[in-house]
C-alpha positions as CSV (number, residue, x, y, z in Angstrom):
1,X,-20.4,20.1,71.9
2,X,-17.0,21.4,72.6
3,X,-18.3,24.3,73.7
4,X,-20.3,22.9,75.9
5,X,-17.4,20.9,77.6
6,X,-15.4,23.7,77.9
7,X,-18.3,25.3,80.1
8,X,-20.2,27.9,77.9
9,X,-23.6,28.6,78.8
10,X,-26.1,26.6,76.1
11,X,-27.4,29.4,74.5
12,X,-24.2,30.8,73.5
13,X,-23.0,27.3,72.3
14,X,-26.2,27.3,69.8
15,X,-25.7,30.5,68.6
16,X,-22.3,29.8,67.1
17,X,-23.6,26.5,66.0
18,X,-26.3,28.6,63.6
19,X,-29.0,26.2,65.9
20,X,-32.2,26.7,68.4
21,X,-31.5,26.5,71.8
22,X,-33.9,23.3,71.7
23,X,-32.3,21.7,69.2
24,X,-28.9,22.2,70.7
25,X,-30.4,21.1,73.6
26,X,-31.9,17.6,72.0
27,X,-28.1,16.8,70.9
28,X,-26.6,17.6,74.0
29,X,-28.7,15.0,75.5
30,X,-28.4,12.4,72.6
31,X,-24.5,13.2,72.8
32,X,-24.1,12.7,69.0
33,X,-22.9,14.9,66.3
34,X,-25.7,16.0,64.2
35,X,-23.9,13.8,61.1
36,X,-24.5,11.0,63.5
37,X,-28.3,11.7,63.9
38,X,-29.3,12.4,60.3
39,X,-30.8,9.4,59.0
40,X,-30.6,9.1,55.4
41,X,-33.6,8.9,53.0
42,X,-34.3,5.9,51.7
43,X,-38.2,5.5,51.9
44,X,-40.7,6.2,49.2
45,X,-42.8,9.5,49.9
46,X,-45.4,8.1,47.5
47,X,-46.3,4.6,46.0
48,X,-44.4,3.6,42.4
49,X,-46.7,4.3,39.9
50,X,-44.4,1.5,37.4
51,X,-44.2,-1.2,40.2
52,X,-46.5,-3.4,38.4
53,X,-45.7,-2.7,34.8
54,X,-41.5,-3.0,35.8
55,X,-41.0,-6.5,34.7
56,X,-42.3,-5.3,31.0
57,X,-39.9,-2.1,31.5
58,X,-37.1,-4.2,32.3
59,X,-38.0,-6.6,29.4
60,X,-37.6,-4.0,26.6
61,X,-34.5,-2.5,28.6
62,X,-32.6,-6.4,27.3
63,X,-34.0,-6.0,24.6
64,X,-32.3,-2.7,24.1
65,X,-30.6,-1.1,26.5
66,X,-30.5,1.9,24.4
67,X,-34.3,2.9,25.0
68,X,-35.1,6.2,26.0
69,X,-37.5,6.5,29.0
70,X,-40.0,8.6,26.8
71,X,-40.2,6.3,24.5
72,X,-40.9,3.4,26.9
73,X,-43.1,5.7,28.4
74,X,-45.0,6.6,25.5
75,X,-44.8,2.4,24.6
76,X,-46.6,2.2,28.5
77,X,-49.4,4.8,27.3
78,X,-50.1,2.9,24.5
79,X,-50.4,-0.5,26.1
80,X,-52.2,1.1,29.3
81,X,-54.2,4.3,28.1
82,X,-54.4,6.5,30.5
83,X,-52.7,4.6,33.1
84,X,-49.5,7.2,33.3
85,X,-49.4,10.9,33.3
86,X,-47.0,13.3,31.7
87,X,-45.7,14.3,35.2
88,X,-44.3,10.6,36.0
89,X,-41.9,10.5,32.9
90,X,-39.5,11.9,35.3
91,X,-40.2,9.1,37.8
92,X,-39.7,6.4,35.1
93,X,-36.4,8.7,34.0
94,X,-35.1,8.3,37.3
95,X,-36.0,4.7,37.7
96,X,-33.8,4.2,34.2
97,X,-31.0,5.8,35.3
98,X,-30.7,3.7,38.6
99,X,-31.1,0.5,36.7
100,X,-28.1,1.4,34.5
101,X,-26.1,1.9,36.8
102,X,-26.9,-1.5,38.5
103,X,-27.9,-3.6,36.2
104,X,-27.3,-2.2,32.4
105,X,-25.0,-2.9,30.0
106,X,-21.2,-2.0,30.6
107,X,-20.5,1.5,28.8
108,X,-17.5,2.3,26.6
109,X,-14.2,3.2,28.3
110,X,-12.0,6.1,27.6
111,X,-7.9,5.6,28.7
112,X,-6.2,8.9,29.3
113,X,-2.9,8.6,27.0
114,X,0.6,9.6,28.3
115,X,2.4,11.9,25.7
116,X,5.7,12.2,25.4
117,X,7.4,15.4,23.9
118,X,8.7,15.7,20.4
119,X,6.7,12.1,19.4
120,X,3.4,12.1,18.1
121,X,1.3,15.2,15.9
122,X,-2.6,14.6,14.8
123,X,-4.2,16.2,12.2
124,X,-7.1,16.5,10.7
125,X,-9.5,18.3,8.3
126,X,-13.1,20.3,9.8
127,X,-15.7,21.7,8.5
128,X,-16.1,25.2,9.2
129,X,-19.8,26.0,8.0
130,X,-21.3,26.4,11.1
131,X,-19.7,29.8,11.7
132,X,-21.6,31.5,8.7
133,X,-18.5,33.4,7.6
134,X,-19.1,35.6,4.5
135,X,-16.7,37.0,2.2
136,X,-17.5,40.2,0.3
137,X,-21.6,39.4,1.0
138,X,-21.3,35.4,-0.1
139,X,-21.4,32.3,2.0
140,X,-17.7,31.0,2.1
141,X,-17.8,27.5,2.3
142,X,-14.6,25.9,3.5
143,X,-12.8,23.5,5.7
144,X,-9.6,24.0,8.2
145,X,-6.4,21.7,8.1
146,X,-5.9,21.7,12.0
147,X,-2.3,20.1,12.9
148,X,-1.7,19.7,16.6
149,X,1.5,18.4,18.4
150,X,-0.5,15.7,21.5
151,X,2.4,16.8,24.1
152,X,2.1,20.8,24.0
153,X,-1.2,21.1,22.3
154,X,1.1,24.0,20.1
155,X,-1.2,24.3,16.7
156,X,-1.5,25.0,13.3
157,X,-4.3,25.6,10.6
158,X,-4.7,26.1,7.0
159,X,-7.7,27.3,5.2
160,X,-8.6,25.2,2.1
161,X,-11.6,24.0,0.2
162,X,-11.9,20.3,-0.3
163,X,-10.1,17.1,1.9
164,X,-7.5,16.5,-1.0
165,X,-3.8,15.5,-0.8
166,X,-3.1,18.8,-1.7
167,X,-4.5,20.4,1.2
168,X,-3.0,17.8,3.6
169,X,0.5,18.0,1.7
170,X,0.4,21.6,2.1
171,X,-1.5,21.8,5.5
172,X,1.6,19.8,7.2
173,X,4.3,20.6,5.7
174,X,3.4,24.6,6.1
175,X,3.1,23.8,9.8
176,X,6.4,21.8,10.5
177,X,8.4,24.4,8.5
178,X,6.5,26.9,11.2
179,X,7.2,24.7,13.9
180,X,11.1,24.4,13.0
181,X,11.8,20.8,13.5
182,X,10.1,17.2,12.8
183,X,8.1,15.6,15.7
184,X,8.4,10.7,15.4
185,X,4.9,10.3,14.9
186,X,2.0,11.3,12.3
187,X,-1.5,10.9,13.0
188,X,-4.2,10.8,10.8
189,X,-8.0,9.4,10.9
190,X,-9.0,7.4,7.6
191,X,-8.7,10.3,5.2
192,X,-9.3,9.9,1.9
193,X,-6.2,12.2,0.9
194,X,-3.6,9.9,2.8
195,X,-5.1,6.2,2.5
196,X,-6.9,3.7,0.1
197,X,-9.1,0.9,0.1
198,X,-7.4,-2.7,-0.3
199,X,-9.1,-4.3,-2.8
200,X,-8.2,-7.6,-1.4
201,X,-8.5,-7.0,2.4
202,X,-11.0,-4.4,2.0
203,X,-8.9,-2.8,4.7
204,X,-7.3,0.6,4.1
205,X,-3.7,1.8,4.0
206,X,-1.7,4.9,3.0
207,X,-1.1,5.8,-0.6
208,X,2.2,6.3,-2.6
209,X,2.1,9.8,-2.3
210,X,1.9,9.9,1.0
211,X,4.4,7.2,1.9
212,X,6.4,9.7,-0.1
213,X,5.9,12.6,2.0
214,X,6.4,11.1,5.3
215,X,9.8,9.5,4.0
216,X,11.0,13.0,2.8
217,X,10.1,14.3,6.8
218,X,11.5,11.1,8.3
219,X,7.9,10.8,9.9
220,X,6.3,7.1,11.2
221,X,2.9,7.2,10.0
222,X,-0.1,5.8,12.0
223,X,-3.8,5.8,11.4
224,X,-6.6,4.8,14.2
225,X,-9.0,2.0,13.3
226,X,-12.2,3.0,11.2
227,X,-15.0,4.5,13.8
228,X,-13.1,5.2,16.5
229,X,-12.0,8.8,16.2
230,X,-11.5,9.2,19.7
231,X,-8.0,7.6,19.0
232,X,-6.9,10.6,17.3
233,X,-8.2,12.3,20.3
234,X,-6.1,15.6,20.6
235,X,-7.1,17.2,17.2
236,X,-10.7,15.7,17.4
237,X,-11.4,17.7,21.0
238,X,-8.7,20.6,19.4
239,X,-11.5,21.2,16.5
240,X,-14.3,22.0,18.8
241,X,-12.2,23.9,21.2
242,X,-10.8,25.8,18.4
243,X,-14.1,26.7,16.6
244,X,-15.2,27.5,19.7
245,X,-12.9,30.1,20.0
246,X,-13.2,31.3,16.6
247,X,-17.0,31.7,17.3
248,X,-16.3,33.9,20.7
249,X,-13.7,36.3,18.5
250,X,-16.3,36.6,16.1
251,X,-18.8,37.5,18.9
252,X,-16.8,40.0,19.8
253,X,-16.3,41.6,17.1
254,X,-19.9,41.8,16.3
255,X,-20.1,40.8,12.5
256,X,-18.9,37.4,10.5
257,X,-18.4,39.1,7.2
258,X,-14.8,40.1,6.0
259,X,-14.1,41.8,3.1
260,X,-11.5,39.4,1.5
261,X,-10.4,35.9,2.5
262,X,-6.8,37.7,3.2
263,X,-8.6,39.6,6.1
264,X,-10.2,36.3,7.4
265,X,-7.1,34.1,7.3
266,X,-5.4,36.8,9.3
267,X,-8.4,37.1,11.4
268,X,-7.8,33.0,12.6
269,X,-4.0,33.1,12.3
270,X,-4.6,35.5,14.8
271,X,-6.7,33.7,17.0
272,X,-4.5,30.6,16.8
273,X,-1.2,32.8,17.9
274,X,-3.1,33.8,20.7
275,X,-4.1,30.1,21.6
276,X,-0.4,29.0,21.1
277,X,1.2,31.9,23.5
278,X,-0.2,29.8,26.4
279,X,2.0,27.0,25.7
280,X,5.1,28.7,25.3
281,X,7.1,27.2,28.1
282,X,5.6,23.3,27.0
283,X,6.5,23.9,23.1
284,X,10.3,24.8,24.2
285,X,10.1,21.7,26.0
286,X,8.6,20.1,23.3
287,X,11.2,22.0,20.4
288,X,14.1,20.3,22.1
289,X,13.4,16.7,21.1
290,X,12.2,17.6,17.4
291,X,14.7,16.5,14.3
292,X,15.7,18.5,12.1
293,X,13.7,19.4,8.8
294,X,14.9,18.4,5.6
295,X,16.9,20.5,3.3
296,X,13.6,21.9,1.6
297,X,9.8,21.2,1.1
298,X,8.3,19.2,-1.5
299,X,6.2,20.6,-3.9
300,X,2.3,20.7,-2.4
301,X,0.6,20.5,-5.2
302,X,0.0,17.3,-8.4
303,X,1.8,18.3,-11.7
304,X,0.1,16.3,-14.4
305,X,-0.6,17.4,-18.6
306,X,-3.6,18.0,-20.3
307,X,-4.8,18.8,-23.9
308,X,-7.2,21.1,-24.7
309,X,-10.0,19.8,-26.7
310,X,-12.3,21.7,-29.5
311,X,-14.1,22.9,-27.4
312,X,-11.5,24.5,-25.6
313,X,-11.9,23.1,-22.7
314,X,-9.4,20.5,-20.3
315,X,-10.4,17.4,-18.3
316,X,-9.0,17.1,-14.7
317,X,-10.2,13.9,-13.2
318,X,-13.5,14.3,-13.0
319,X,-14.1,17.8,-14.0
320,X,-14.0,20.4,-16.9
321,X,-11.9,23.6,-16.8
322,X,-12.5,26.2,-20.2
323,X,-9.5,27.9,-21.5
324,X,-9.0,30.3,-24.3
325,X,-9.6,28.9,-27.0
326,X,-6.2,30.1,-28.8
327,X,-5.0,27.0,-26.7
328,X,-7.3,24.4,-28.5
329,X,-4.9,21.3,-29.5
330,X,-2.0,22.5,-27.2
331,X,-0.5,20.0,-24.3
332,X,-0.5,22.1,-21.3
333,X,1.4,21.5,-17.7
334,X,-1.5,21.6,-14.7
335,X,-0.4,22.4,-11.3
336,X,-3.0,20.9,-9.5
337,X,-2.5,22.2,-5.6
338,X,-5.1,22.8,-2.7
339,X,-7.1,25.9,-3.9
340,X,-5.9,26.9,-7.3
341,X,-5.1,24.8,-11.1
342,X,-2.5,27.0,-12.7
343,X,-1.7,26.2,-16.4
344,X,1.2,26.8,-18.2
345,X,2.0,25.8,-21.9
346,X,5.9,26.2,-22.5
347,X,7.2,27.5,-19.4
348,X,4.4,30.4,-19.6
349,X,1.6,30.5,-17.0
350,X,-1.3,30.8,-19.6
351,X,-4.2,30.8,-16.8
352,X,-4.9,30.6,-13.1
353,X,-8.3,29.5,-11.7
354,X,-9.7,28.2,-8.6
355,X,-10.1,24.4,-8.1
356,X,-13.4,22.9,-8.0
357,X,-14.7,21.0,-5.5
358,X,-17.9,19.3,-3.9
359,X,-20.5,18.8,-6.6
360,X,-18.9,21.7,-9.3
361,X,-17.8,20.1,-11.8
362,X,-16.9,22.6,-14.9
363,X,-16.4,25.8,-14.7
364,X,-16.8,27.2,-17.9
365,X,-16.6,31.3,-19.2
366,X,-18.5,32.3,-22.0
367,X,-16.0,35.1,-22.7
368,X,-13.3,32.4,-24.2
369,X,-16.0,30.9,-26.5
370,X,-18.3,33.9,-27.2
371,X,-16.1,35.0,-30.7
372,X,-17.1,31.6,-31.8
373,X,-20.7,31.2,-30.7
374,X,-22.0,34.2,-32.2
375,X,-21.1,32.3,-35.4
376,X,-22.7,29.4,-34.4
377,X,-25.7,30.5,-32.1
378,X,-27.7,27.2,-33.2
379,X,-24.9,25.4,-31.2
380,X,-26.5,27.2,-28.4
381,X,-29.8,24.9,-27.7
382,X,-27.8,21.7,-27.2
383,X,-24.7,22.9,-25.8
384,X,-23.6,20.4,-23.1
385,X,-22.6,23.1,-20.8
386,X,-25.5,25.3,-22.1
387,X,-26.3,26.2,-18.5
388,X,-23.0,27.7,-17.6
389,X,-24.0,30.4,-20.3
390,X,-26.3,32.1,-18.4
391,X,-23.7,34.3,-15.9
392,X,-26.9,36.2,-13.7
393,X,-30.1,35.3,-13.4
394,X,-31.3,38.0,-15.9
395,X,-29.7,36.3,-17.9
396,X,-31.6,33.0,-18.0
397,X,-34.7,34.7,-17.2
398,X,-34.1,37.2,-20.3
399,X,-33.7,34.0,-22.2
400,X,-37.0,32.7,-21.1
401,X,-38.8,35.9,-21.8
402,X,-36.7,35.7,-25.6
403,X,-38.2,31.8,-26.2
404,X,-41.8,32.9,-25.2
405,X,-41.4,36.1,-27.6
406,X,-39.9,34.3,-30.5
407,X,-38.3,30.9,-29.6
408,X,-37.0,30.0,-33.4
409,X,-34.7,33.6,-33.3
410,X,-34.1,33.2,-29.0
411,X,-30.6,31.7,-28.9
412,X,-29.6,34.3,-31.7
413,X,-30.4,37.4,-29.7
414,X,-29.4,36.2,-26.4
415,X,-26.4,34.4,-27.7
416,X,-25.8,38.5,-29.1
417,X,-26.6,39.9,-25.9
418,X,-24.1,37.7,-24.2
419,X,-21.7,38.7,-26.9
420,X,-22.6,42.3,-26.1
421,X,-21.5,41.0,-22.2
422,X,-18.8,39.8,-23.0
423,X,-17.3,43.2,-25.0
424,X,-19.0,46.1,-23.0
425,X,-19.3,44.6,-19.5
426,X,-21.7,42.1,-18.0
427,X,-22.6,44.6,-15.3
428,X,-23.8,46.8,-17.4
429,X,-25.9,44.6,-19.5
430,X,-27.1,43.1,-16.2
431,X,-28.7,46.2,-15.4
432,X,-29.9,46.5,-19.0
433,X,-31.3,43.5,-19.0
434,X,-33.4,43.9,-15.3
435,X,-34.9,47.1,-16.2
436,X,-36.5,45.7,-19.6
437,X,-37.4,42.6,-17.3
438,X,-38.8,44.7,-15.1
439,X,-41.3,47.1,-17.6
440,X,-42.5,43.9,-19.5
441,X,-40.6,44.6,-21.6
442,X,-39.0,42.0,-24.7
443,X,-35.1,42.1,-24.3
444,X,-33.9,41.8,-27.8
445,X,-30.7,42.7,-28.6
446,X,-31.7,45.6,-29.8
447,X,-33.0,47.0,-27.0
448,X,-30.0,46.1,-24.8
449,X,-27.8,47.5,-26.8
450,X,-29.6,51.0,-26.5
451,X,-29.7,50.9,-22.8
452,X,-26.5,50.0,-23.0
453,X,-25.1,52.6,-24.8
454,X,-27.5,55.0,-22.4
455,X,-25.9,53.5,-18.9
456,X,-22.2,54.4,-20.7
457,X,-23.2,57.9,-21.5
458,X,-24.8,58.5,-18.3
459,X,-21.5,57.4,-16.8
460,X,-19.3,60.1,-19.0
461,X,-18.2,57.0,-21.0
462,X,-18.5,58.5,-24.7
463,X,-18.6,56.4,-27.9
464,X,-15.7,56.9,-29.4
465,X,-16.0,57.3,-33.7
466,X,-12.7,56.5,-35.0
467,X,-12.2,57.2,-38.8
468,X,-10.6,56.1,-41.7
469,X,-6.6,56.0,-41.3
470,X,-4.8,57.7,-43.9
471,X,-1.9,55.5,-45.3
472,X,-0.1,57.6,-47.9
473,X,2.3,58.3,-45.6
474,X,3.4,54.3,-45.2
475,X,3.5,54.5,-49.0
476,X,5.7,57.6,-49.6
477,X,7.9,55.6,-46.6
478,X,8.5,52.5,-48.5
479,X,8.5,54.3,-52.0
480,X,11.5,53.6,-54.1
481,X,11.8,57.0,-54.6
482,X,12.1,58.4,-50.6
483,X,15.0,59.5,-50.0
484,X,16.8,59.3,-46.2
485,X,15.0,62.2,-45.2
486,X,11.5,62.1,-46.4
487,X,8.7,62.8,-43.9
488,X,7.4,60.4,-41.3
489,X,4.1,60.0,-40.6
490,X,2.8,62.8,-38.4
């Protein structure tokens, strides 16, 4: 139009419009914008195949405004066989989604929170399964501690195996010590590790221990209501963003296994360094208006004494831990923490082990009891953690093969072959074990023992013969009759 008034030819004026010269011409007649002439589209193309069943759709809708249009439409099919094709669930879709918004029910509201720097950090535990990390060749099953400050988004994470108070204890403290000061405010959904049931209320609130820790940091604890984890929303939307980019790093490197959980550790502290260098300039910010830490850490892990019972074995809450049995009858210190029980009797670390978790719940090692059980192999039938004996699954199925051989003399020979395990390597009787399996043959002692010693010599490992040791020369030591300079044993 404004080329027009300015006296270019028509023509021109439509090609810089990107028009015909007709239809240029038909709105320079109209004199309206072609914004002005559109008409919008508000006519049915085709008549509603749901006009007359509505009021019934609209019926179920109250009902349950939570109904799916497949499954109302399916309900329709039912009622009216035939009546509806698969190509007008769409149409009934769209017809849903316009009633919402006009008449359904009013949806949840979300209110964007102001943080403030230095006040509040969120944390919280995630399961990290869905990444299928391995760790030399097996599943490693674990969760992340993921700490988060809500005004720079500035991170931290700690790899540990279970939601416990340990794990929390260390998770947090490990990342304020990093993070160099102490924000106001702590976080935390309902965990288990920081809060209890009320008995009385049947409400929740935090535990002893954890009262303790947040006194020692000077931190005000908080908690959002049960349900609503959007309220500790910044390390809720941090744990998918940061598997997320876990998941793309592992992409790229183009394999999930790692030799060691050393390697794999560094493998996300890396990741979260590179996450934190883009909020350098808000965390300096934010480091300005953190207190101070205290003078030092408490201790992350539960220090608690346990005896160890005849059958050389400790009870930790819930679960059974076997020691050597040297230690039967002795009081020993337990270091519970995240991972690990360490055991000490007398100031002496006597044994460290990994902690159970999830449905373990003893972990017992033939080795410690072995000396006794081939003394005792009818103990072996009954044993209450019989099934722990069986290290491989050559193991049990040389068992099987033992009871269908001979089942009064089984639990002698395999508790003999387990023995013979536990003295010249289980690897080695593993493979011992499989080949017999594996020719139909009956594993008897016996005939471990001989491919035993086979596998050694094959491997340069000789048997060593060691003969009678000659003592005469202890006796001419401590004779009477030696003098100062008598001969020592050669």
């Amino acid at each position: 139009m404004i080329d027009l008034k300015e006296g270019n030819p028509l023509i021109r004026a439509a090609v810089r419009a990107g028009m015909s010269e007709p239809t240029a011409r038909k709105y320079a007649r109209s004199g309206l914008m072609p914004s002005a002439v559109k008409v919008p589209h508000t006519w049915r193309t085709r008549p509603d195949p749901y006009a007359e069943v509505w009021a019934e759709v609209e019926a179920l809708l109250r009902q349950d405004g939570g109904l799916e249009a497949k499954t109302i439409w399916t309900a329709l099919n039912e009622r009216y066989t035939g009546r509806f094709s698969v190509g007008q669930l769409r149409t009934l879709q769209r017809r849903l989604h316009a009633w919402r918004a006009k008449s359904g029910p009013a949806r949840e509201v979300f209110f964007p929170q102001v943080h403030y720097p230095g006040e509040q950090a969120q944390s919280d535990f995630t399961d990290m399964g869905e990444l299928a990390i391995t760790i030399a060749g097996e599943p490693f099953a674990h969760l992340l501690y993921h700490f988060v400050l809500t005004y720079s988004n500035w991170e931290a994470v700690m790899i540990c195996p279970s939601e416990s108070f340990e794990a929390l204890s260390a998770g947090l403290q490990g990342a304020l010590w990093r993070l160099g000061g102490v924000p106001v405010e702590h976080r935390t959904d309902n965990l288990s590790a920081a809060t209890h049931e009320l008995q009385e209320s049947r409400g929740r609130d935090f535990t002893a221990r954890y009262r303790e820790l947040l006194e020692h940091y000077g931190l005000r604890g908080s908690r959002n209501f049960p349900g609503n984890a959007h309220e500790n929303g910044d390390v809720e939307s941090g744990n998918g963003h940061l598997k997320n980019a876990l998941d793309q790093r592992l992409r790229l490197r183009g394999s999930r296994a790692f030799d060691s959980r050393a390697s794999y550790e560094a493998f996300v502290q890396s990741c979260v360094c590179a996450r934190n260098a883009t909020r350098a300039e808000r965390l300096a910010e934010e480091r300005a208006h953190l207190r101070p830490l205290p003078a030092q850490p408490l201790p992350s892990y539960r220090e608690l004494y346990a005896t160890v019972s005849r059958s050389s074995v400790i009870r930790i809450g819930t679960r059974h831990y076997m020691v050597p049995s040297r230690l039967i009858g002795r009081r020993l210190r337990v270091r519970l923490h995240a991972d690990l029980v360490e055991l000490e009797y007398r100031g002496a670390q006597v044994a460290v082990m990994e902690r159970l978790v999830g449905a373990e719940k003893e972990r017992i090692d033939y080795r410690h009891i072995i000396h006794s059980l081939v003394r005792k192999p009818g103990a072996f039938r009954r044993y209450a953690f019989r099934e722990a004996l069986f290290p491989r699954l050559e193991f049990r199925r040389a068992y099987d093969a033992l009871q269908v051989a001979n089942d009064a003399g089984a639990d002698l020979e395999y508790v003999r072959i387990l023995h013979l395990a536990a003295s010249d390597g289980e690897q080695l009787v593993q493979g011992a074990l499989a080949a017999l399996l594996a020719e139909g043959a009956i594993p008897t002692y016996e005939a471990v023992r001989e491919r035993v010693r086979g596998a050694r010599t094959r491997m340069g490992v000789p048997d060593l013969v060691i003969g009678p040791v000659d003592l005469s020369c202890y006796d001419r030591l401590l004779s009477s009759t030696a003098s100062s300079g008598a001969q020592v044993c050669p």
